[in-house]
C-alpha positions as CSV (number, residue, x, y, z in Angstrom):
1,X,91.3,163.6,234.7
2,X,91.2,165.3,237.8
3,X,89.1,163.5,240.7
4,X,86.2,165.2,242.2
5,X,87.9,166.2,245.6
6,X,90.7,167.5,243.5
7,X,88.1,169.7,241.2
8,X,86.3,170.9,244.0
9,X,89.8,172.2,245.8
10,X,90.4,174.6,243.0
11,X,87.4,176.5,243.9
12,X,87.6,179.6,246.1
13,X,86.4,178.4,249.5
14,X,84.2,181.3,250.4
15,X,82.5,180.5,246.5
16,X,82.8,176.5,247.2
17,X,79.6,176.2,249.0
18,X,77.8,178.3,246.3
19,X,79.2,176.9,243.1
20,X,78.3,173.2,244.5
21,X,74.8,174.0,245.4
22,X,74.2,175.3,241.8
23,X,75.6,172.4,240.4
24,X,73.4,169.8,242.1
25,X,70.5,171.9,241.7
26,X,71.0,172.5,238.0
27,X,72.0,167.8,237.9
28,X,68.4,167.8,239.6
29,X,66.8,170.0,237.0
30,X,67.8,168.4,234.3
31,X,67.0,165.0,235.6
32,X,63.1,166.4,236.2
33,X,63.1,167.8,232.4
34,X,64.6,164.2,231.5
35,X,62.0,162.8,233.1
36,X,59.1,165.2,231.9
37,X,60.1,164.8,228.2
38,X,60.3,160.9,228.5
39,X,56.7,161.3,229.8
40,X,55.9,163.6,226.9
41,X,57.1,161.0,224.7
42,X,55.2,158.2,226.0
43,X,51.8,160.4,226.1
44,X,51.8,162.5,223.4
45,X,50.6,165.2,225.6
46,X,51.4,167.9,227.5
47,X,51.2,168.2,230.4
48,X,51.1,164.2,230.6
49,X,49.6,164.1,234.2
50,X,46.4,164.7,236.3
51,X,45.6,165.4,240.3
52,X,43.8,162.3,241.2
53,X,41.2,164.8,243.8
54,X,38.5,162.7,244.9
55,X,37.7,159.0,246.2
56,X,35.3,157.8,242.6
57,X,38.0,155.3,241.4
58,X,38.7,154.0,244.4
59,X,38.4,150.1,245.0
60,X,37.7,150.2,249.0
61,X,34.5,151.2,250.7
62,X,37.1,151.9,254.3
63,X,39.2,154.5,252.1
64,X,42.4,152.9,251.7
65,X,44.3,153.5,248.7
66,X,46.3,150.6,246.4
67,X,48.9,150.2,244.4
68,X,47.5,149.5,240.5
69,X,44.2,151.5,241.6
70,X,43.6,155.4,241.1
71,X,42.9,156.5,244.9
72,X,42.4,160.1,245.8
73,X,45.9,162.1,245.6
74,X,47.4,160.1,242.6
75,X,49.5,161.5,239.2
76,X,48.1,159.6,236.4
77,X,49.6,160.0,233.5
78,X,47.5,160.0,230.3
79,X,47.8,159.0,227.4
80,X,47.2,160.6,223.8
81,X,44.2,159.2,221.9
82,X,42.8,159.8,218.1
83,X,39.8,157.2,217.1
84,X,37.8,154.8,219.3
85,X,39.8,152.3,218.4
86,X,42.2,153.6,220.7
87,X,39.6,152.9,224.2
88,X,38.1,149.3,224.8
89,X,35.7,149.7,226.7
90,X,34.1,147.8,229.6
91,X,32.5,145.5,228.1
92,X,34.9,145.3,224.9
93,X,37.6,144.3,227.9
94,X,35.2,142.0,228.9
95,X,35.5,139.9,225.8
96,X,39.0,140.7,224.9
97,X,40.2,140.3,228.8
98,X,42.0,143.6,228.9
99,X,42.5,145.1,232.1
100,X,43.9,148.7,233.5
101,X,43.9,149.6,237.1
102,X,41.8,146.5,238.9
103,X,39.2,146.0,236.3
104,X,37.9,145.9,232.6
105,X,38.6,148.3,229.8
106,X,40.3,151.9,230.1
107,X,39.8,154.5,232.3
108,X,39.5,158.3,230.4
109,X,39.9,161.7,231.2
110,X,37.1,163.6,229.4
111,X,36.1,167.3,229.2
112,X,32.5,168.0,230.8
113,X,30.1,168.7,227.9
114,X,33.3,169.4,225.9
115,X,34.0,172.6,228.4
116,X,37.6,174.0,229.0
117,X,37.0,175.4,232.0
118,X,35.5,172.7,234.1
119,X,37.6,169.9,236.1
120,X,38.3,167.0,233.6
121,X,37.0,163.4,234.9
122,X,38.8,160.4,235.5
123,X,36.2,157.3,235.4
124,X,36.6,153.9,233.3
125,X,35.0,154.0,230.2
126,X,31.8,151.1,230.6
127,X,30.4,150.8,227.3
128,X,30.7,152.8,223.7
129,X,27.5,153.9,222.3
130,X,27.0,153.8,218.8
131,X,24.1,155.8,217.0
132,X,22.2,153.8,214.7
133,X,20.5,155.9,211.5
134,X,17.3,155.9,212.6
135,X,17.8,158.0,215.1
136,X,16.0,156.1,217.7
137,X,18.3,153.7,218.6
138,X,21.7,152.5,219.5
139,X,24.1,149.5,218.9
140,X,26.9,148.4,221.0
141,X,28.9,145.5,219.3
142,X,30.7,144.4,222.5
143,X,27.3,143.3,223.4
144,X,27.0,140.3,220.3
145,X,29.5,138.6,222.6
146,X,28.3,137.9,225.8
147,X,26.1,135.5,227.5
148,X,22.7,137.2,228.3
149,X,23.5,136.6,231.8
150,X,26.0,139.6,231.7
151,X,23.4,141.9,230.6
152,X,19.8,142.2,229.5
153,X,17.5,145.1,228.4
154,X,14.0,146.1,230.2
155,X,12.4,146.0,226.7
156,X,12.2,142.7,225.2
157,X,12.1,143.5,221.8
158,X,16.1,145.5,222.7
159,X,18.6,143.4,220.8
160,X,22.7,144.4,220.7
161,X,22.6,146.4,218.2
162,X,19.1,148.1,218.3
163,X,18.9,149.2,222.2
164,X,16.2,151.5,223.3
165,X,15.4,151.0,226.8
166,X,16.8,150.5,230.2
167,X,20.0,148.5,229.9
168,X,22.1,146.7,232.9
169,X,25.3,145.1,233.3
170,X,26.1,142.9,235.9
171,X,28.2,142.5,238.6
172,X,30.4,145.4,237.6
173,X,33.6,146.0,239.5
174,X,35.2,145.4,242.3
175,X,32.1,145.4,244.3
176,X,30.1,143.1,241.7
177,X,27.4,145.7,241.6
178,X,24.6,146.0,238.7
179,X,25.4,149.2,236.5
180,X,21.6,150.7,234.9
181,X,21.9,152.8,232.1
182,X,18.9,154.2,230.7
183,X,19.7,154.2,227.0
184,X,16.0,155.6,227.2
185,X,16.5,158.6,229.2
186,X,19.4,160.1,227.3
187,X,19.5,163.3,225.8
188,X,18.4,163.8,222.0
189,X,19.2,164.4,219.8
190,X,21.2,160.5,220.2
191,X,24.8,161.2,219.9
192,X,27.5,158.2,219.8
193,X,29.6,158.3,222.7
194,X,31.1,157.0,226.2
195,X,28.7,155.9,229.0
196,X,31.4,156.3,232.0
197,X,31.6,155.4,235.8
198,X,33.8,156.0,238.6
199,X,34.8,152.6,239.9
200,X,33.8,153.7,243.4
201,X,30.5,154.7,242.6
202,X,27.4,152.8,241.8
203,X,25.7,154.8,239.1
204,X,27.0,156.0,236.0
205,X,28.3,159.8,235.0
206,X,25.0,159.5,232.5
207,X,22.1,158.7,235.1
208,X,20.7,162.0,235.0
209,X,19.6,162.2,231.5
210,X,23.1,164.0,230.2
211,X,24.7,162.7,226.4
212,X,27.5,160.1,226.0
213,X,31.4,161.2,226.1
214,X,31.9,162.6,222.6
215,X,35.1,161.2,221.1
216,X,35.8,164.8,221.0
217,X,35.4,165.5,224.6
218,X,38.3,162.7,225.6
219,X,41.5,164.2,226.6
220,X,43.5,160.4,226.7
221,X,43.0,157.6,228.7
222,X,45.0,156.6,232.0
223,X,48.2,155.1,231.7
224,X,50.6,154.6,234.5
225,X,50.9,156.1,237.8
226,X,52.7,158.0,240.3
227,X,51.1,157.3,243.7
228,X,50.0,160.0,246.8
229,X,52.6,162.5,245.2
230,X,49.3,164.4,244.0
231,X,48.4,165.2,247.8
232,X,51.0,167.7,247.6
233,X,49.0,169.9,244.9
234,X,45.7,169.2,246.7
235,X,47.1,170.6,249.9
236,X,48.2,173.4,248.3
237,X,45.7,174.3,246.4
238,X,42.7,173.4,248.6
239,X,41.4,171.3,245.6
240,X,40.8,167.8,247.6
241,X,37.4,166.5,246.9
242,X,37.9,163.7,249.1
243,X,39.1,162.8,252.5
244,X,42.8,161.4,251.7
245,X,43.5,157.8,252.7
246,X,45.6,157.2,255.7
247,X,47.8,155.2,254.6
248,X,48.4,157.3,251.4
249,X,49.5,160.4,253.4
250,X,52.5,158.0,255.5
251,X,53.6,156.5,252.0
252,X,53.9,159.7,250.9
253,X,55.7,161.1,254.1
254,X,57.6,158.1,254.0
255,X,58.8,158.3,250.3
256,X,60.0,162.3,250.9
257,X,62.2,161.1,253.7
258,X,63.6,158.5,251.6
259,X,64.2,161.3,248.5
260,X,65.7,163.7,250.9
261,X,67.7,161.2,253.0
262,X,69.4,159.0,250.3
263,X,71.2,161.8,248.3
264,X,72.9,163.2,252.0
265,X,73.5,159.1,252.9
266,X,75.3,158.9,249.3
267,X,77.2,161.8,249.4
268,X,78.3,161.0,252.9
269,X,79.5,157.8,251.7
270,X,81.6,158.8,248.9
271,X,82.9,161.4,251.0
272,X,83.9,158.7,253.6
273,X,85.4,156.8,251.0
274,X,87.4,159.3,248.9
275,X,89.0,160.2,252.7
276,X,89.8,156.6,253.1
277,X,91.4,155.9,250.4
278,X,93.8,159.7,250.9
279,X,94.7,157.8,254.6
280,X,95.7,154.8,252.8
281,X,97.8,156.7,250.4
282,X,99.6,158.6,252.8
283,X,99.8,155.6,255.0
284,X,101.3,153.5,252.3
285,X,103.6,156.5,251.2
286,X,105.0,156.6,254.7
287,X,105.6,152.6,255.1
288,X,107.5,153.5,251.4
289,X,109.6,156.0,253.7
290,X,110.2,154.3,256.3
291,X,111.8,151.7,254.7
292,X,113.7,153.6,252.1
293,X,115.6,154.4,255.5
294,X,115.7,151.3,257.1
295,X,117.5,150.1,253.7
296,X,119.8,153.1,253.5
297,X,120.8,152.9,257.1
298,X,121.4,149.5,257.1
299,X,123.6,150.0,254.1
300,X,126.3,152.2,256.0
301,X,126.8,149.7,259.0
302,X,130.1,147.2,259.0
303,X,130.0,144.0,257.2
């Protein structure tokens, strides 16, 4: 098999430079489609990622982003969904211990009020509520058990699975802050569904009277990230909700150097090399030479 150097001599050399950069651009294309059908695969969805554009998951109150944690300017990737039983919640995390990106539960993309055109939002998923039949109430199971001093209920009469009033969770988050969620307030007719919450912000998506998250609304739940890339898109598009996080704009510059620099470092190393090892050979061929002589000269000389 011939060697690369020896491949690339039988190219025209006014076509070398041409043919070469096609080839490396279409080994980089099909490493990106590699890459976007693996994430396919995994999600179950297409496309598999969201633009992270604003600070409302975001576990610092100085703006400064971390690794595990969906900060403004992130690729998330998410991940297909079909029943509830596919989100824990909050508080189902709570009992179970499940964790995803610095606290309880999952975090979901939904649809606002089910609309296509709107920006989808990324917040954790606190607590599924369930409609009970009378139409007046709701149950949430994950309540049964925990201790009353995780939660409680402005009504007294509110148990877990009949909840009518005002009800809070405690020392929520990062920042250990009480979440209120009036069950009371909601919009009727009761619906079952999602109460959500960005982890940056301290009330809930819900607070203004709006329904639950409809199953139906949920585009997947978060899954994975690809850090800062995202602030590439925002730029671009004018789309950032959010001032971006110092530190998440030099990672970034940072990583790009690194992409663009490593390629041109490799490819100036195997080019070093393949030249080395041509000296060597035509060092060692002459050596061969040169004493091919020195044994045939010697060979004419009087014994």
């Amino acid at each position: 098999m011939a060697k690369k150097g020896e491949r690339e001599s039988r190219i025209p050399k006014k076509y070398r430079g041409v043919v070469l950069f096609f080839r490396d651009a279409g080994v980089a294309a099909m490493l990106v489609a590699l890459i976007l059908l693996a994430m396919f695969a995994f999600t179950g969805k297409w496309p598999p990622l969201v633009v992270v554009e604003s600070d409302s998951m975001m576990h610092s109150e100085e703006n400064v982003s971390h690794l595990g944690v969906i900060d403004t300017g992130d690729l998330v990737l998410v991940k297909k969904v079909d029943s509830t039983e596919d989100i824990e919640t909050y508080v189902d995390g709570y009992v179970s211990g499940h964790k995803t990106y610095g606290d309880y539960g999952d975090v979901i993309v939904y649809k606002v009020k089910g609309q296509e055109w709107r920006t989808p939002i990324i917040h954790r998923a606190l607590v599924y509520l369930e409609a009970n039949p009378d139409g007046e109430s709701y149950k949430v199971d994950a309540l049964r058990d925990i201790s009353s001093d995780k939660w409680s209920a402005t009504s007294t009469t509110d148990t877990w699975d009949r909840l009518t009033s005002t009800l809070t969770i405690r020392d929520v988050g990062y920042n250990g802050i009480y979440v209120v969620i009036n069950i009371d307030g909601l919009s009727t007719p009761l619906e079952s569904g999602y109460i959500t919450k960005g982890d940056h912000n301290s009330q809930t998506d819900q607070f203004g009277g709006s329904s639950p998250v409809q199953l139906e609304s949920v585009v997947g739940k978060a899954r994975g990230e690809i850090p800062w890339f995202g602030l590439l898109k925002l730029w671009s598009t004018d789309t950032l909700g959010s001032t971006e996080p110092d530190n998440s704009v030099r990672n970034l510059w940072i990583s790009i150097a690194v992409i663009i620099i490593a390629p041109v470092l490799i490819d100036f190393a195997a080019t070093y090399k393949e030249k080395r090892d041509i000296s060597e050979k035509k060092a060692g061929g002459r050596e061969n030479a040169d004493s091919e002589k020195s044994e045939k000269g010697g060979g004419r000389g009087r014994p």
